[in-house]
N, C-alpha and C positions, 0 to 999 in steps of 0.2 A: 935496473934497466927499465928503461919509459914502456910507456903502453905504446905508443907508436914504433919505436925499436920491435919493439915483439912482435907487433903486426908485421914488420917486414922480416922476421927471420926464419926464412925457412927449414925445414928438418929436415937433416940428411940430405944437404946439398951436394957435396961431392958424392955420395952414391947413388944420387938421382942420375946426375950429368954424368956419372959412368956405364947406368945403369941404359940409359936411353942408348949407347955407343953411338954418339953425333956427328951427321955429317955432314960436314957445312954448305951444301947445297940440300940437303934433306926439306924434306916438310914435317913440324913436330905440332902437337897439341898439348896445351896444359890445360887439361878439363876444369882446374879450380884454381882459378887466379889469384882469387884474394888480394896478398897485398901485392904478386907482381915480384916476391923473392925467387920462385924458382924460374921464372919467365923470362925477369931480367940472364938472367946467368946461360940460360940457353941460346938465348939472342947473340951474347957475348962470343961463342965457340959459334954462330953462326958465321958465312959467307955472306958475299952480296946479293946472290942468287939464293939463300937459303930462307926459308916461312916460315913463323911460327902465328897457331892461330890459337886463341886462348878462348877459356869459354867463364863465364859467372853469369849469375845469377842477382846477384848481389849488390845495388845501387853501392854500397863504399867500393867496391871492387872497379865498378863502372869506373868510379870518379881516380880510382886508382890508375887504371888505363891509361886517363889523358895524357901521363907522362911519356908516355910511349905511342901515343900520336902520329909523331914525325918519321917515325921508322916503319916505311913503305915495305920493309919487311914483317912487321907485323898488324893483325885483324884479331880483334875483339868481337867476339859477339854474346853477346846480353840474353843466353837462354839456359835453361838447364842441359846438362853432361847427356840426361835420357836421349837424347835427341842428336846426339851426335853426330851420326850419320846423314842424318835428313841435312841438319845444317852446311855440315863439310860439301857436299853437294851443291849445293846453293852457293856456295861458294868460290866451285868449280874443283874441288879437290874430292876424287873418290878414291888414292891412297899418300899413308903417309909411310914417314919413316920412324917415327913413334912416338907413342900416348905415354903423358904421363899423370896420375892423378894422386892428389892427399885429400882422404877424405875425413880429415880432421877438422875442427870446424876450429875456425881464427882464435886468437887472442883477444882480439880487436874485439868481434862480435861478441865473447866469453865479458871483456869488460865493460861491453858499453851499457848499461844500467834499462836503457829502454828497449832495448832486445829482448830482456827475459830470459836470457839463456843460462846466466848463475844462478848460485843458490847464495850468491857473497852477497848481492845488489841487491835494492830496492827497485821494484820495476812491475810496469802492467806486464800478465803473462801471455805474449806472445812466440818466440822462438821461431819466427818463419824464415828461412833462408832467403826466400823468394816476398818480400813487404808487399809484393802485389796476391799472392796467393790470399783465396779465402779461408780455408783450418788455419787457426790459432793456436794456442796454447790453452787457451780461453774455451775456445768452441771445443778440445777434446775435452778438458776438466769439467766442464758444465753442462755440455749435452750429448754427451758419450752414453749409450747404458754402461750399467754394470757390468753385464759380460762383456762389453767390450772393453770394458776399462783394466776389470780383472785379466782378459786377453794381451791386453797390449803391456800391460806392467810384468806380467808373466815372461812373457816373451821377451820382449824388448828391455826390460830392465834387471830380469832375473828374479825378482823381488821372490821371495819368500814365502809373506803373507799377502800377496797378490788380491788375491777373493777378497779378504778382511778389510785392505786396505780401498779396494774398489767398493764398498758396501759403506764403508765411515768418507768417503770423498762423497758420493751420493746424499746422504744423509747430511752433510754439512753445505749443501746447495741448497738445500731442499728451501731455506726459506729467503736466504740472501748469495749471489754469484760469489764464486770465489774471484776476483776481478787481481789482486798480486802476486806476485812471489812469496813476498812475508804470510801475506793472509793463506796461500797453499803449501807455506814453511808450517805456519801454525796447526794445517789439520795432519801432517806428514808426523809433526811432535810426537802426538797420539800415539804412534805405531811405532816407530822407529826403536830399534833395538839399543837398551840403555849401552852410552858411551860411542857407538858407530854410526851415531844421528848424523854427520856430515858424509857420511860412505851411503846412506839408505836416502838420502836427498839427492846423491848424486846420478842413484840408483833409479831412480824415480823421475827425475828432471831428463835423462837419458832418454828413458824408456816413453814421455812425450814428446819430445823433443823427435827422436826417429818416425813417430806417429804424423806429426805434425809436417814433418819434410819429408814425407815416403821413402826415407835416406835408404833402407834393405831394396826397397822395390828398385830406386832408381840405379840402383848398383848391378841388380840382376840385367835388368834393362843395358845399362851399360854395356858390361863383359860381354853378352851372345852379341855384339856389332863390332868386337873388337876384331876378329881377324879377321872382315869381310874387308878391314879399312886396313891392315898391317901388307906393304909392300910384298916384305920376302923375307926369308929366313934370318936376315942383318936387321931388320923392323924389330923395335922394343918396345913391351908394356912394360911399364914398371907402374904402379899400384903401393900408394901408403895407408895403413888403415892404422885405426889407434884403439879399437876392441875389437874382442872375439867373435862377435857378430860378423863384425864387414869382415875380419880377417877369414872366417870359415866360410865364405859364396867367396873369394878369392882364391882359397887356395883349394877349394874343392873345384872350382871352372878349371882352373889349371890342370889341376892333377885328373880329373873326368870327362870335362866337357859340358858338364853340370852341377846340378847345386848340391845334389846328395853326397858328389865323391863316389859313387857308384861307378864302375868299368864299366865300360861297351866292349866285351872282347869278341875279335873273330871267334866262329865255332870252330872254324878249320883250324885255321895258323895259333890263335889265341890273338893276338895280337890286337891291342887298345885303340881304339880312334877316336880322337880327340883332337879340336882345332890348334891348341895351344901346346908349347913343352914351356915347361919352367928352366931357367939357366940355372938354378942352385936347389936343392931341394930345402933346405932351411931358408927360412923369411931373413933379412937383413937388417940388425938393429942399432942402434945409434951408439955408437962409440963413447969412453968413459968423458972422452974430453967434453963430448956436446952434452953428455949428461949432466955435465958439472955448470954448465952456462945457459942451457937452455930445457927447461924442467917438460916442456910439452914435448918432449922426445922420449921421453921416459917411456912411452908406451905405443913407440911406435914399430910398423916391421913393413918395410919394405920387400914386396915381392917382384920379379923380375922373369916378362917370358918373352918368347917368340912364335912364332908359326912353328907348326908341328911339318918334320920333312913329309 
């Protein structure tokens, strides 16, 4: 399958478009357009009176858009997801019938060599979602401290030898930038656990990569605006995450109302309050068929909610 195929095939499309329950006069959102797979497919079950407003970030995404131009049913706009609400505003909508987002980052982007987002490619290391933003990939690896590099590889990557490896990253700037991917392959060598060297790069490239796009913050940001913008009890979030990071601030807002997973119970009643109910209590994962044709599913888990009665 081409790199271009890939770029347009979305995951888990019939459970998205079921998950959203669409109605053809509805207003929907796809916070992450990309190539325009699952945006297309919502449009299609839309009516003539039905909107769908998309949002990216993403100059290929932009240029993705113009396909869909012509259809006075659908608005692009060119910001990040954080901002959702301000923008839908602006736009003259303060609710919809529901959000949808994958916050899996492209194929497209995974291959294109001057992104910096693989660990397969040759490429300057940037990884910014957003090519106008100033953090690079560059400016974490090279002018981060230590604790903060030890912090963010901890965190965000899981890494192991986090300290260690934030200490030998330092130390190997110290006289010349690390300015590649190869050239930040080759100080990662160093550390990497013999035989799991592609698991501990991936490990690693994650873990700046969320650094460099505030991906946890702009998620949290997200979810506390979702149900000020969700209709009514028919109004769908549905949410793709593809690790355990974004999946636990999803299924913890769902299930709490925040990021901990912590209860708010009445003293009296007991009873939970929270903006959102989940429709299934297990996340949604991609079927054998699509795992057999499309490999970035493999790790994916659709969550599905609504407004709390």
């Amino acid at each position: 399958m081409t790199a271009e195929k890939l770029y347009h095939l979305p995951v888990m499309l019939q459970e998205c478009l079921e998950g959203l329950n669409i109605r053809p006069d509805g207003v929907y959102v796809d916070v992450t357009f990309g190539g325009g797979g699952h945006s297309k497919a919502i449009l299609e079950r839309l009516g003539e009176n039905g909107k769908l407003i998309a949002f990216d970030q993403d100059p290929d995404a932009k240029q993705n858009s113009l396909a869909f131009s012509d259809d006075k049913r659908f608005t692009f706009i060119e910001a990040n997801f954080r901002n959702i609400k301000k923008y839908l505003r602006l736009y003259g909508f303060k609710k919809v019938d529901g959000i949808l987002a994958d916050f899996g980052i492209s194929s497209h982007q995974i291959d294109e060599p001057t992104r910096g987002f693989s660990t397969r490619f040759e490429g300057d290391l940037d990884m910014r979602m957003n090519q106008k933003a100033e953090v690079s990939a560059y400016t974490v690896i090279n002018e981060y401290s230590e604790a903060q590099l030890h912090k963010i590889l901890g965190m965000y990557g899981e890494v192991k030898n986090a300290k260690t490896l934030a200490n030998g990253i330092c130390t190997a700037r110290m006289n010349t930038p690390i300015k590649t991917t190869s050239e930040f392959k080759a100080v990662l060598e160093r550390f990497a656990p013999k035989f799991k060297e592609f698991k501990y790069f991936a490990q690693v490239f994650q873990a700046i990569r969320i650094e460099v796009n505030q991906e946890l913050e702009v998620i949290q940001e997200f979810l506390e605006q979702t149900p000020d913008l969700l209709r009514d009890t028919d109004s769908r979030l549905c949410i793709m995450t593809f690790h355990s990071l974004e999946d636990r601030l999803v299924k913890n807002y769902i299930k709490a109302g925040n990021f901990k997973g912590e209860m708010d119970r009445d003293i009296v009643f007991g009873t939970v309050t929270k903006p959102l109910e989940g429709i299934s209590r297990k996340p949604i994962e991609a079927s054998p068929e699509e795992l057999s044709h499309n490999n970035r599913s493999r790790s994916a888990k659709l969550r599905i909610a609504t407004l709390s009665c």
